[in-house]
N, C-alpha and C positions, 0 to 999 in steps of 0.2 A: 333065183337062178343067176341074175343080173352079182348079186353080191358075191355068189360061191365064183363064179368065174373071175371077177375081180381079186380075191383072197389069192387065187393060186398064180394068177399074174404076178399078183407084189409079192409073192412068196416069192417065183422064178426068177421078177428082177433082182431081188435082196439078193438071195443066194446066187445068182451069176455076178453080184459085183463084191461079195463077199467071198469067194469061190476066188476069182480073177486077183481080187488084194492080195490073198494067200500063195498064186500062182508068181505075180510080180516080185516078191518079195524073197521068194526062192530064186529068182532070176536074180537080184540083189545080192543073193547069199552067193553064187556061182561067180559072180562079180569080182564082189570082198575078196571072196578064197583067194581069187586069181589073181587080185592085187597085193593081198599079203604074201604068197607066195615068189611074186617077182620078186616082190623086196626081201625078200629071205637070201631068195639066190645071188641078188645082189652081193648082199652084204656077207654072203659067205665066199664071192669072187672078186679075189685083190687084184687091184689094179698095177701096174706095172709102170710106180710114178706116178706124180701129178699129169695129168693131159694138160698137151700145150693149150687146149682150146675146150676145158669140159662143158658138157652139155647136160643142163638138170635132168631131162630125158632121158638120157643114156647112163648120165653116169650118180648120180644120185644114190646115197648110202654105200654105193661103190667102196670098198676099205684100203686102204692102203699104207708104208710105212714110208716116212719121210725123217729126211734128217738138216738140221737146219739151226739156227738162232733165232733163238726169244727174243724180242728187243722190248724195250721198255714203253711205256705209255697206253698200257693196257686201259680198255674200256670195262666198266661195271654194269651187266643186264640184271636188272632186280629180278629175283625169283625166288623159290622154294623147295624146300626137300624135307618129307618126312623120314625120320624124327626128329632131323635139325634144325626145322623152321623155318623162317625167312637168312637169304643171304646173296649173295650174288654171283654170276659168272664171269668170269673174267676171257675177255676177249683179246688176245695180243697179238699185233704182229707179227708175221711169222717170217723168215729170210731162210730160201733156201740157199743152196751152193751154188745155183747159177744166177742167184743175182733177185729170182723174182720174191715178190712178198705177199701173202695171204693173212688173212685170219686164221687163228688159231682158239678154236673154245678151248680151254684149260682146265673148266668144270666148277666147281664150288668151293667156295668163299663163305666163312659166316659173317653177318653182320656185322657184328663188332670189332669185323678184319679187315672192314671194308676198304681204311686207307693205310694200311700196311704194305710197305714194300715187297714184293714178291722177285723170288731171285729171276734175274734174266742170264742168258749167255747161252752156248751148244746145247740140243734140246735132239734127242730122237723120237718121234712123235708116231704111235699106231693110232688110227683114224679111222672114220669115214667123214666123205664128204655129205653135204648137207645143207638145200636151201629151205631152210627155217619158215613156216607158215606161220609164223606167230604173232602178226602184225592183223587189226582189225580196224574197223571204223573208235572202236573205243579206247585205243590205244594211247595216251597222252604222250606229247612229242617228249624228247631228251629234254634230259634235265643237264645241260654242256657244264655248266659251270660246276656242279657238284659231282658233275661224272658217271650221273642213275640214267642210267635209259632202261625204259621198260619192255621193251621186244629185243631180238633178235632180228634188224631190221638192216639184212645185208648192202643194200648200196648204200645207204647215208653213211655206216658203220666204214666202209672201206673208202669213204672218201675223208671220213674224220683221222683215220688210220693212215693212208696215203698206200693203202695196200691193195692190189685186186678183190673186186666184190667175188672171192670164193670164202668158201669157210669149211676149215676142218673141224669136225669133235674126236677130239683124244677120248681113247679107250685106256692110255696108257703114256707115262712118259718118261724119260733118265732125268729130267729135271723135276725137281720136289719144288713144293710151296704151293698146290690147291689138290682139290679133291675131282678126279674124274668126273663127268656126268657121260660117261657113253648114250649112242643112238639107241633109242628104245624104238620100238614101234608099238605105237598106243592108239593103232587105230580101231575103233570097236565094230563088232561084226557081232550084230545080235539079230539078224535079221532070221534066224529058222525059228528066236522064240517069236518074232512077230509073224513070221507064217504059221506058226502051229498056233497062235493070238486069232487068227484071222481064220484057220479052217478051224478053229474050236467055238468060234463065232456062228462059223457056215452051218455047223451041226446043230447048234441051239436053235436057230434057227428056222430049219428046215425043220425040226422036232415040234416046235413051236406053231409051223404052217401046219403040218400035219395033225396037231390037235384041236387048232382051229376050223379046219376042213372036216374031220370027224365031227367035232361037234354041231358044226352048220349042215351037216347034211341028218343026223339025228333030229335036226332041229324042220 
């Protein structure tokens, strides 16, 4: 008897903590949604201008269309794009009308363009803004001398630049010489397959306890 009461215990706890995984996890998906969603709205509500003072919080993937000059002395962030493989993004200063100066992603560069001249001069620029997570414990510092830096690593970048740590990504620009990389959002939200993971779990399971208890009590 000592044994059949023990079975349906650890059955009960199993499935309460298997049960609850499957529960959390939809609470995660309710999350995601709600954060991919702001950022949707975001980026589909233009701003009106640079903000004299933006706030990641607030204004982040925010779009907006600015007009201004390229200036020279652009930085290269190593990176990739399939199908054209390794190459890099070009980060420029950016000088608006009143005087202030930003970052500017410009977008993709191939490798072997790496130290080609790219035109600078009047630039109208569609954007959003964007502070870049791309920076990790594994991330090797700039390479200054050769001009690779490996992240999107916004204050060092705008102290190297002499430019405010903002940074736009072009969508679009009146000046030629790179390839856009516009703001994606690549955040992944797979949490309803790991709760339907987790209550298809709960049902083996409990299917499992049930045939063990049939047959202990047969037995």
């Amino acid at each position: 008897m000592r044994r059949f009461w023990f079975l349906i215990v650890i059955g009960g706890l199993g499935l309460a903590v298997l049960l609850a995984l499957g529960g959390w996890q939809l609470q995660r998906l309710a999350w995601k949604s709600a954060v991919l969603a702001d950022i949707t709205a975001r980026m589909a509500t233009p701003l009106d201008g640079l903000p004299a003072q933006p706030e990641e919080a607030r204004d982040e993937y925010r779009s907006l269309t600015l007009e201004g000059t390229v200036e020279k002395g652009a930085l290269r962030v190593l990176t990739s794009r399939p199908p054209d493989g390794p190459g890099y993004r070009v980060i420029a200063p950016f000088r608006l009308a009143d005087g202030r100066r930003v970052m500017l992603d410009r977008g993709f560069l191939p490798e072997a363009d790496k130290d080609s001249t790219l035109p600078a001069g009047p630039d109208r620029v569609e954007g959003n803004l964007l502070w870049p997570d791309d920076v990790n414990s594994f991330t090797p510092a700039p390479n200054i001398e050769r001009n690779i830096w490996f992240a999107r690593d916004v204050a060092p970048m705008a102290r190297a630049l002499g430019t405010e740590p903002l940074l736009i990504v072009a969508r679009s620009e009146s000046l030629p010489g790179t390839d856009p990389m516009p703001v994606s959002v690549n955040i992944p939200n797979d949490h309803l397959e790991y709760a339907l993971t987790w209550f298809a779990l709960a049902a083996g399971w409990f299917g499992m306890c049930l045939y063990f208890i049939a047959v202990r009590r047969r037995g």
